[in-house]
N, CA, C and O atoms as a GROMACS GRO file, in nm:
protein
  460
    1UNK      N    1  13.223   6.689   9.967
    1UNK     CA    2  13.145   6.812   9.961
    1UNK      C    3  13.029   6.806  10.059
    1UNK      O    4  12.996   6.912  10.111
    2UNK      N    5  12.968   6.703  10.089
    2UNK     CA    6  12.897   6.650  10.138
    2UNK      C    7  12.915   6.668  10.284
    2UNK      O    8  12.814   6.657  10.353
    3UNK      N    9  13.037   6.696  10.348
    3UNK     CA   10  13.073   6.629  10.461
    3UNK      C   11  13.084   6.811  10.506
    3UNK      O   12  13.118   6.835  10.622
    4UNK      N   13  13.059   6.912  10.425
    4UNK     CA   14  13.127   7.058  10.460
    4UNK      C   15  12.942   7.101  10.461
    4UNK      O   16  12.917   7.199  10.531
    5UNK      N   17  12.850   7.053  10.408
    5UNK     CA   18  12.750   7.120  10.455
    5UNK      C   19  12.691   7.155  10.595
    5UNK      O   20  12.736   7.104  10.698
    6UNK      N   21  12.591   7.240  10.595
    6UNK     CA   22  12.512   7.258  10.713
    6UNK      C   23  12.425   7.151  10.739
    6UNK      O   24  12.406   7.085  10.637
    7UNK      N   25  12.378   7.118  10.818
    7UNK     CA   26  12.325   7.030  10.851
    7UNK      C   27  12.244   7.078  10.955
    7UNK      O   28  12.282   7.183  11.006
    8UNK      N   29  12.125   7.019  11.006
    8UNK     CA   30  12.014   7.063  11.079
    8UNK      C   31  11.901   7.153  11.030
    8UNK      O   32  11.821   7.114  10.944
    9UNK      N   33  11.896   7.251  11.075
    9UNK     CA   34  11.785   7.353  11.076
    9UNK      C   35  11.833   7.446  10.925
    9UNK      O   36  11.948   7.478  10.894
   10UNK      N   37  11.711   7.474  10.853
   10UNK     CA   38  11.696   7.558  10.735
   10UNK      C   39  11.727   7.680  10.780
   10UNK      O   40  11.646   7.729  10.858
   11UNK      N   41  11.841   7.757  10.747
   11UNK     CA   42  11.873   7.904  10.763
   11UNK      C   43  11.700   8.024  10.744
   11UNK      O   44  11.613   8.064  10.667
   12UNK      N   45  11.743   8.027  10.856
   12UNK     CA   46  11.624   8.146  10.867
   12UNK      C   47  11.475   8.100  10.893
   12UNK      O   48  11.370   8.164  10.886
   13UNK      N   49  11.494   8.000  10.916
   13UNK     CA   50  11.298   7.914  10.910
   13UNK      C   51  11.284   7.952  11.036
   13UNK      O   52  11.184   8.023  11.050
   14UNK      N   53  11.377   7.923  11.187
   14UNK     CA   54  11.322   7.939  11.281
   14UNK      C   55  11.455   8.019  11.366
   14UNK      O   56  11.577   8.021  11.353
   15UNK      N   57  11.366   8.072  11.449
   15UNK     CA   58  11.442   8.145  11.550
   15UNK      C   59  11.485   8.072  11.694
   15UNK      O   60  11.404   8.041  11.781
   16UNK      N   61  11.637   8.053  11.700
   16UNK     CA   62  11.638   7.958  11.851
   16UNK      C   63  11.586   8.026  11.958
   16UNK      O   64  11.543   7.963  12.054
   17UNK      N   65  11.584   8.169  11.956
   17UNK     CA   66  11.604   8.252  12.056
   17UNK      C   67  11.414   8.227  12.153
   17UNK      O   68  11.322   8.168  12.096
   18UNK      N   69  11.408   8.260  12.229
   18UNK     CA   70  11.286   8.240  12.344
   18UNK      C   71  11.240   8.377  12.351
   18UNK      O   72  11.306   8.469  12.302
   19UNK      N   73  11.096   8.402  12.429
   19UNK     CA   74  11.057   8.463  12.439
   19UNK      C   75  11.073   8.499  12.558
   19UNK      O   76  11.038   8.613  12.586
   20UNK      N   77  11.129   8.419  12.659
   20UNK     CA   78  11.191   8.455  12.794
   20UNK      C   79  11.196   8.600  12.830
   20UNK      O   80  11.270   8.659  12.750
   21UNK      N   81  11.140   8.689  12.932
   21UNK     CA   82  11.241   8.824  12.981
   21UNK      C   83  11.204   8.948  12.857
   21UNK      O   84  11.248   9.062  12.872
   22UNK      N   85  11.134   8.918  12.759
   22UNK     CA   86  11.147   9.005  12.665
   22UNK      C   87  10.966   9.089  12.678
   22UNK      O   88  10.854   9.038  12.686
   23UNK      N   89  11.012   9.234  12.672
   23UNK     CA   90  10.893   9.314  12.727
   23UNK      C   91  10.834   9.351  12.601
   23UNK      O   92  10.932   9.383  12.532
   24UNK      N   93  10.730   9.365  12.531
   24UNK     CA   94  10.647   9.389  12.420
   24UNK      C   95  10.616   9.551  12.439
   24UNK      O   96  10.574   9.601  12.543
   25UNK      N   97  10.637   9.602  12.353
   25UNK     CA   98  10.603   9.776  12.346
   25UNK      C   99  10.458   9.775  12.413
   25UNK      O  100  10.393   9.672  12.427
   26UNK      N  101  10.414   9.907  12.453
   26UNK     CA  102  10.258   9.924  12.518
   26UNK      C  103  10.218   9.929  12.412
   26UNK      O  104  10.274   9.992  12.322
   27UNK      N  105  10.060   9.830  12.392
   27UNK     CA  106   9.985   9.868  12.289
   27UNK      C  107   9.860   9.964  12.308
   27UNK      O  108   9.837  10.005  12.422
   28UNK      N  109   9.771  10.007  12.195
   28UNK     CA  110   9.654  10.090  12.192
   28UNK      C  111   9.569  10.036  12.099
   28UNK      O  112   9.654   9.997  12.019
   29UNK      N  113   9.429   9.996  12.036
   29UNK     CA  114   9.382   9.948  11.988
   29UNK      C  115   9.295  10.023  11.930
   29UNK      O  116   9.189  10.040  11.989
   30UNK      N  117   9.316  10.086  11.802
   30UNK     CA  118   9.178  10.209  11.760
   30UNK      C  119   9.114  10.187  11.653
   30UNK      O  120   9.178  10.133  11.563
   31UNK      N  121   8.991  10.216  11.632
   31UNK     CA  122   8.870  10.153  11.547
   31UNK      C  123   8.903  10.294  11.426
   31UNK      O  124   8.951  10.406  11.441
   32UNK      N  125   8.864  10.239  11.338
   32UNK     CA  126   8.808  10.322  11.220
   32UNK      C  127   8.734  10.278  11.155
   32UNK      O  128   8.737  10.155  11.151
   33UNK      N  129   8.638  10.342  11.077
   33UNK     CA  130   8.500  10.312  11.048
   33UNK      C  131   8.502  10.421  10.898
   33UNK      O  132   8.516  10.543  10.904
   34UNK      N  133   8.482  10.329  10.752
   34UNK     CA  134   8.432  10.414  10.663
   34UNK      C  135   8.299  10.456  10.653
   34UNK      O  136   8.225  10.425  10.746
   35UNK      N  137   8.234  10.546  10.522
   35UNK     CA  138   8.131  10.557  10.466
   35UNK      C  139   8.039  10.429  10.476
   35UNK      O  140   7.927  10.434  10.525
   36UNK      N  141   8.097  10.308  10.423
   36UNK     CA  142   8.029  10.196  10.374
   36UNK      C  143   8.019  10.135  10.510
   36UNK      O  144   7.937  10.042  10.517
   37UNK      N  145   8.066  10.157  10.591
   37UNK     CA  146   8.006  10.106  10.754
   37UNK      C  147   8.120   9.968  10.823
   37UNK      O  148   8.095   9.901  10.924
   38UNK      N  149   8.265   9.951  10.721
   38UNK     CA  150   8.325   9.863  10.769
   38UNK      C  151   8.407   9.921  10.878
   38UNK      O  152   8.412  10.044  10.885
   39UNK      N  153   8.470   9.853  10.959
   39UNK     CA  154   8.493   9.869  11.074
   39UNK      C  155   8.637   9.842  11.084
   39UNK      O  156   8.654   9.755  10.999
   40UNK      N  157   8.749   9.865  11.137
   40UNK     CA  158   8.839   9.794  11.134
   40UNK      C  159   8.919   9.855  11.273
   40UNK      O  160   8.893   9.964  11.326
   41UNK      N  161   9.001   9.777  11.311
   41UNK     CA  162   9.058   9.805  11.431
   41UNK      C  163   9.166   9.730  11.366
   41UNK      O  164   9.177   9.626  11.300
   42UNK      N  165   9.306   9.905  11.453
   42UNK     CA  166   9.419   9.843  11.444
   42UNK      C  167   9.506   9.846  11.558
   42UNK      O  168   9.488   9.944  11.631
   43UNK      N  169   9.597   9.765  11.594
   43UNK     CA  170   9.733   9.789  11.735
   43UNK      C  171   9.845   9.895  11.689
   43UNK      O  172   9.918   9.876  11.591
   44UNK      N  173   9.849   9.971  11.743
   44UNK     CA  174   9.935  10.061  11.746
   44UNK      C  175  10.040  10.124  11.867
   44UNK      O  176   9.984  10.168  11.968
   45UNK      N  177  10.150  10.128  11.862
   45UNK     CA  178  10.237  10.155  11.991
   45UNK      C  179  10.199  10.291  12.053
   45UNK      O  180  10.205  10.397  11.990
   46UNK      N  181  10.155  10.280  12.198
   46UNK     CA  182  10.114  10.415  12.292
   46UNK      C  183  10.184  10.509  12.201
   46UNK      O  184  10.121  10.586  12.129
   47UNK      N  185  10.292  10.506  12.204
   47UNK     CA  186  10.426  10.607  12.203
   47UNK      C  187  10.399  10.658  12.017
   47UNK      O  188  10.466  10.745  11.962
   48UNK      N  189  10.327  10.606  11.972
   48UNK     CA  190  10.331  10.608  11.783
   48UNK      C  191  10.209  10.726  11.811
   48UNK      O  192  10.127  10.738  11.901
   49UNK      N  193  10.248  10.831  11.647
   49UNK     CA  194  10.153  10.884  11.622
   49UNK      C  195  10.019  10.851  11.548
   49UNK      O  196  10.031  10.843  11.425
   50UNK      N  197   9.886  10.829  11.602
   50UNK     CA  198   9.795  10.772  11.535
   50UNK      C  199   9.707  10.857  11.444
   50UNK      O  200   9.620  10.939  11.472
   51UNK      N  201   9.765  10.803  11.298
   51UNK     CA  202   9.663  10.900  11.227
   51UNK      C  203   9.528  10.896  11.245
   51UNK      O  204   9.465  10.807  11.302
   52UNK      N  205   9.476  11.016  11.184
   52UNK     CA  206   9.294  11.051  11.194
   52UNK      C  207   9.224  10.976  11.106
   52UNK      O  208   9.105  10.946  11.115
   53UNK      N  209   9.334  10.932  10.985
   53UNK     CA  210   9.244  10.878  10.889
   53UNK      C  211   9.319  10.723  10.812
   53UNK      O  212   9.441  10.708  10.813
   54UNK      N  213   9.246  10.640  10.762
   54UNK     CA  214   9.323  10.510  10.714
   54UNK      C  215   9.270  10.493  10.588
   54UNK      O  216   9.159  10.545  10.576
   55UNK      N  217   9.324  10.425  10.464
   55UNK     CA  218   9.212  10.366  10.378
   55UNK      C  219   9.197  10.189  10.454
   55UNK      O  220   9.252  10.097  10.516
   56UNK      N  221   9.072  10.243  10.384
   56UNK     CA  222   8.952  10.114  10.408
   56UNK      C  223   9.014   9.989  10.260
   56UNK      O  224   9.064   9.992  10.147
   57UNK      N  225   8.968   9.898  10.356
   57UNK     CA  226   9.000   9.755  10.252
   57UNK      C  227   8.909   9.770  10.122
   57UNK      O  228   8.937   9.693  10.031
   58UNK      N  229   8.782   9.876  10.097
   58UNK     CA  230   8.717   9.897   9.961
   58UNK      C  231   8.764  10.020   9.961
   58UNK      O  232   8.664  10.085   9.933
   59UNK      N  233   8.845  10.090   9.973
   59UNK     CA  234   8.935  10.189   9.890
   59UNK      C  235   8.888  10.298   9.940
   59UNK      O  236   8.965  10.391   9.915
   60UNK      N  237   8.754  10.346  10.026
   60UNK     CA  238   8.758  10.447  10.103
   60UNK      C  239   8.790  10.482  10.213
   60UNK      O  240   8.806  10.387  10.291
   61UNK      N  241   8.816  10.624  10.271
   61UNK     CA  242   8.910  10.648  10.343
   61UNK      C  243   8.781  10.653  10.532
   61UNK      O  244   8.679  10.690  10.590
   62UNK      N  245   8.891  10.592  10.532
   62UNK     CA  246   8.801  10.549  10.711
   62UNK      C  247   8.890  10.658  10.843
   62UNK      O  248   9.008  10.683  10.866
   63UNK      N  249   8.750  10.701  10.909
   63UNK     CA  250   8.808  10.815  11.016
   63UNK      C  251   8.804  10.714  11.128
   63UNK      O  252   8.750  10.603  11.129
   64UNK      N  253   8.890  10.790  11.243
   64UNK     CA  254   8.866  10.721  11.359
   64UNK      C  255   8.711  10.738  11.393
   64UNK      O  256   8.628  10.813  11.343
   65UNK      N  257   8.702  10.656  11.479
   65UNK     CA  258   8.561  10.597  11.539
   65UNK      C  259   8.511  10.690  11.638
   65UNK      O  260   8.391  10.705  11.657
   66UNK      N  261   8.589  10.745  11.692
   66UNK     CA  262   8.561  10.856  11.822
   66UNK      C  263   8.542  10.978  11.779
   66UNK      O  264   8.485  11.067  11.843
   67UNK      N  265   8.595  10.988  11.655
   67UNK     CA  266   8.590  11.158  11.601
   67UNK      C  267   8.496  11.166  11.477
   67UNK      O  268   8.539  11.238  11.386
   68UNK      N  269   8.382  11.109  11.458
   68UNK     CA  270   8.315  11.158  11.389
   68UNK      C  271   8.241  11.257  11.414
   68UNK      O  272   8.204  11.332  11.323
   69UNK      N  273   8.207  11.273  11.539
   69UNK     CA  274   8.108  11.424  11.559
   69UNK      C  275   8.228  11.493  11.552
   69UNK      O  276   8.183  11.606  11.530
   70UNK      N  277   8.351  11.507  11.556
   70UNK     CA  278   8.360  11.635  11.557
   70UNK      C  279   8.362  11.722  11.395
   70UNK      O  280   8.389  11.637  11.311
   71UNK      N  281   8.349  11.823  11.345
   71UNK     CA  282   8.351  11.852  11.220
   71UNK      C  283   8.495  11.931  11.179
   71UNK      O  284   8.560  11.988  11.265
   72UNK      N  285   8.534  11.928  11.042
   72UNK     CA  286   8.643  11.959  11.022
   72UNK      C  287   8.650  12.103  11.025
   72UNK      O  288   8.549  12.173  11.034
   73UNK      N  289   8.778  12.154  11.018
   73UNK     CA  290   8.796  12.326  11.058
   73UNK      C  291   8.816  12.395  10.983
   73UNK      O  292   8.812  12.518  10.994
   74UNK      N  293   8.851  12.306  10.853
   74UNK     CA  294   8.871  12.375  10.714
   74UNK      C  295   8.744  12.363  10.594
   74UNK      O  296   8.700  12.255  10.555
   75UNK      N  297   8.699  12.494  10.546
   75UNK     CA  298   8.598  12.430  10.484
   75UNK      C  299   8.654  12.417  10.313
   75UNK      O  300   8.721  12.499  10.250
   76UNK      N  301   8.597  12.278  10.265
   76UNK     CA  302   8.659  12.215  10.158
   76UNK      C  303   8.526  12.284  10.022
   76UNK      O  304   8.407  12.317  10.022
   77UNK      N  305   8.626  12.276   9.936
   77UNK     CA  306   8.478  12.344   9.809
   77UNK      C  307   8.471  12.196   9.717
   77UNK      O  308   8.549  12.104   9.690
   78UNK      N  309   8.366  12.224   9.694
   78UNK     CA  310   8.356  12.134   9.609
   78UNK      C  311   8.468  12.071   9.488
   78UNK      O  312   8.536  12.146   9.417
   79UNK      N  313   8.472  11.940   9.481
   79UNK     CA  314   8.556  11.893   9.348
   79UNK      C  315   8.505  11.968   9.188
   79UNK      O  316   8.398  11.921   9.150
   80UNK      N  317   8.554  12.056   9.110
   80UNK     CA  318   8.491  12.064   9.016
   80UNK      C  319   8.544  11.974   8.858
   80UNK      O  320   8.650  11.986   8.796
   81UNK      N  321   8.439  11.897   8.835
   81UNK     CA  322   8.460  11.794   8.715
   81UNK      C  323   8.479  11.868   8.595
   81UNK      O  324   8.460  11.990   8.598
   82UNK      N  325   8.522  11.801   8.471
   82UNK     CA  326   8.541  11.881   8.392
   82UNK      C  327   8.397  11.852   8.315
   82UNK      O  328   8.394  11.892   8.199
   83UNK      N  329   8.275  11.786   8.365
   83UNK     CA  330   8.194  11.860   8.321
   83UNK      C  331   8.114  11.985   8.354
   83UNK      O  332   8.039  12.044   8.277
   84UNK      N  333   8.142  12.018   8.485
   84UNK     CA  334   8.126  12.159   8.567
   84UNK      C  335   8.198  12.226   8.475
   84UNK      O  336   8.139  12.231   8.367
   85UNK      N  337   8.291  12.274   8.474
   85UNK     CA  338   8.396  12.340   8.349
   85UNK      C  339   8.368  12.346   8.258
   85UNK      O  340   8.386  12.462   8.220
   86UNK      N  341   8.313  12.267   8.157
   86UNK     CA  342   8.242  12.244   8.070
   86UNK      C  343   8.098  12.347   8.028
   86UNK      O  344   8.066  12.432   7.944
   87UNK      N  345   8.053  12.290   8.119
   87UNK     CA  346   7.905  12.362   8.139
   87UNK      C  347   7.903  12.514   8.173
   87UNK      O  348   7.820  12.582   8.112
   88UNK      N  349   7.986  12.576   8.266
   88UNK     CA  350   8.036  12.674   8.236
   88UNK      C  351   8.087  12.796   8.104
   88UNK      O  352   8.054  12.915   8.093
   89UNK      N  353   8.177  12.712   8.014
   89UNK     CA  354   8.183  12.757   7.888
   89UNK      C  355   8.072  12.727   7.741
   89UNK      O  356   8.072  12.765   7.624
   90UNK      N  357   8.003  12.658   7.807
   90UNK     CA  358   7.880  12.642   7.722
   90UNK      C  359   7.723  12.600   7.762
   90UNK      O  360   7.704  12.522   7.855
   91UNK      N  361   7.635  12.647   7.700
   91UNK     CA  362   7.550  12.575   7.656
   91UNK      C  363   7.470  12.380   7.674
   91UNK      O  364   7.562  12.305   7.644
   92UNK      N  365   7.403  12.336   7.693
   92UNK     CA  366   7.373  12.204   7.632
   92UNK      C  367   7.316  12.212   7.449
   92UNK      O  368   7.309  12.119   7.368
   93UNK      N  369   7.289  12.338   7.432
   93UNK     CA  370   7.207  12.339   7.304
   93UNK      C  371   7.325  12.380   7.217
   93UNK      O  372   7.295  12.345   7.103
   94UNK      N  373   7.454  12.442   7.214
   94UNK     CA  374   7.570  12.474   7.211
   94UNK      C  375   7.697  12.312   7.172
   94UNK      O  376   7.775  12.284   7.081
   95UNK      N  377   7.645  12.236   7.319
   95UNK     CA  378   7.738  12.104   7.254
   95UNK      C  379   7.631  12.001   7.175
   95UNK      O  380   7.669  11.894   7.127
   96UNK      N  381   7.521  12.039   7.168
   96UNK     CA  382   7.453  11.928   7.109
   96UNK      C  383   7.468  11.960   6.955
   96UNK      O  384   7.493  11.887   6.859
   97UNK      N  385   7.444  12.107   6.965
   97UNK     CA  386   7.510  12.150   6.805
   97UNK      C  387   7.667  12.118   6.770
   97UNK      O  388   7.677  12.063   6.661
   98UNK      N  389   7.723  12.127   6.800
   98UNK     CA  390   7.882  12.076   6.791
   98UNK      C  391   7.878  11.960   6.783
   98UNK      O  392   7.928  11.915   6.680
   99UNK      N  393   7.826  11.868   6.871
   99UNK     CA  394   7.817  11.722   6.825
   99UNK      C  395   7.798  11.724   6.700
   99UNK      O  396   7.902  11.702   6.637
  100UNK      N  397   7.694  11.744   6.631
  100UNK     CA  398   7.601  11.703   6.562
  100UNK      C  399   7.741  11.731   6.391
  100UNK      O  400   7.769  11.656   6.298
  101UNK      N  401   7.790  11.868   6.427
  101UNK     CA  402   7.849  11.909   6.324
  101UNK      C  403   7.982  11.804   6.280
  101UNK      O  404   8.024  11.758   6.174
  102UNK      N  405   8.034  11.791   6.480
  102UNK     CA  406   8.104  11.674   6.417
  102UNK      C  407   8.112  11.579   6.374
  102UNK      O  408   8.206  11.542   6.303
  103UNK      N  409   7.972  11.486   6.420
  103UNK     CA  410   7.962  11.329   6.376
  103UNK      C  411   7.931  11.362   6.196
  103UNK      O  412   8.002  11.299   6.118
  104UNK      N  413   7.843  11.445   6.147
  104UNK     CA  414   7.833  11.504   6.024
  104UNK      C  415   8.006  11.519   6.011
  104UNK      O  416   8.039  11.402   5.992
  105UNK      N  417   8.113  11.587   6.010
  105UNK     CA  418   8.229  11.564   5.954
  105UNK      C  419   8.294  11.460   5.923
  105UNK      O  420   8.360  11.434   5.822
  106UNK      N  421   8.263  11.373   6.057
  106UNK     CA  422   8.332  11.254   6.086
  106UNK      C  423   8.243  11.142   5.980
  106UNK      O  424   8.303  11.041   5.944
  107UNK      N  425   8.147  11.158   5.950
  107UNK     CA  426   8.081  11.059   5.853
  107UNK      C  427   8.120  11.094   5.727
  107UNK      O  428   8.133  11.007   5.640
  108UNK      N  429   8.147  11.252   5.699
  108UNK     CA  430   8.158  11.285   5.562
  108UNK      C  431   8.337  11.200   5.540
  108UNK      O  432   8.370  11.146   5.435
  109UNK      N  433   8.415  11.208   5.646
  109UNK     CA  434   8.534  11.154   5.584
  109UNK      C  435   8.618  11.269   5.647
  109UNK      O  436   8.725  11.220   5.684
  110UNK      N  437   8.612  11.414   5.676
  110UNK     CA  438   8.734  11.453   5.685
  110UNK      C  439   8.775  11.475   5.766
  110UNK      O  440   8.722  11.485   5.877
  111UNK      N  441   8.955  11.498   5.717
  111UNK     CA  442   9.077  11.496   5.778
  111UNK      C  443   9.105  11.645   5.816
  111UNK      O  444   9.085  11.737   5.738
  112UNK      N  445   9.139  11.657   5.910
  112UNK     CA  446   9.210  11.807   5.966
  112UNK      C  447   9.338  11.772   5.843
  112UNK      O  448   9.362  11.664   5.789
  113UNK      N  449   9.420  11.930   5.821
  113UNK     CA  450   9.496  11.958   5.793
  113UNK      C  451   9.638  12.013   5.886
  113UNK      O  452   9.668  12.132   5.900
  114UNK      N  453   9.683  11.943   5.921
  114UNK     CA  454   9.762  12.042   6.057
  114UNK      C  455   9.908  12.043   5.973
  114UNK      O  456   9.989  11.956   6.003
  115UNK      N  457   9.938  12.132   5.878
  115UNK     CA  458  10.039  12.185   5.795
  115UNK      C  459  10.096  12.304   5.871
  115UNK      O  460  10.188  12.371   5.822
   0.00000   0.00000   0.00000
């Protein structure tokens, strides 16, 4: 059994082939820069489309480096939270009363009925 193995080189560890004659795609090298001021530069092929925007290694989203003056063309509205929403359909003197009624229920013991 012994005598039918491979022998030499670990399948797939290395490549015989050379680097001889072999032309590397054109590269481009472009910076992006988040909020938090990290920096990052990546290689990208001439011929590739380079997005405007990347996430950042702390999870925010980083623009290219060259296009920050310019400003965007769409104007964005604000995120509204659901305490915006909130505040909208009520009061603070409104949920502070509601609190109050519920922790009072919730201490007295009761159970909704949903029959």
């Amino acid at each position: 059994m012994a005598e039918r193995s491979l022998r030499g080189m670990s399948i797939g560890a290395k490549s015989l082939e050379s680097d001889d004659n072999v032309d590397f795609a054109a590269r481009v090298e472009v910076a992006y820069v988040c909020p938090k001021g990290h920096r990052t530069i990546l290689p990208f092929a001439e011929s590739a489309d380079i997005p405007n925007e990347w996430e950042c290694r702390c999870g925010a989203t980083a623009h290219r480096e060259n296009e920050e003056d310019e400003q965007p063309d769409e104007i964005t509205k604000p995120t509204r939270t659901h305490w915006d929403m909130l505040m909208e359909r009520r009061s603070e003197d409104e949920l502070a009363a509601l609190l109050e009624k519920r922790l009072k229920m919730h201490h007295d013991g009761w159970i909704p009925d949903y029959e």
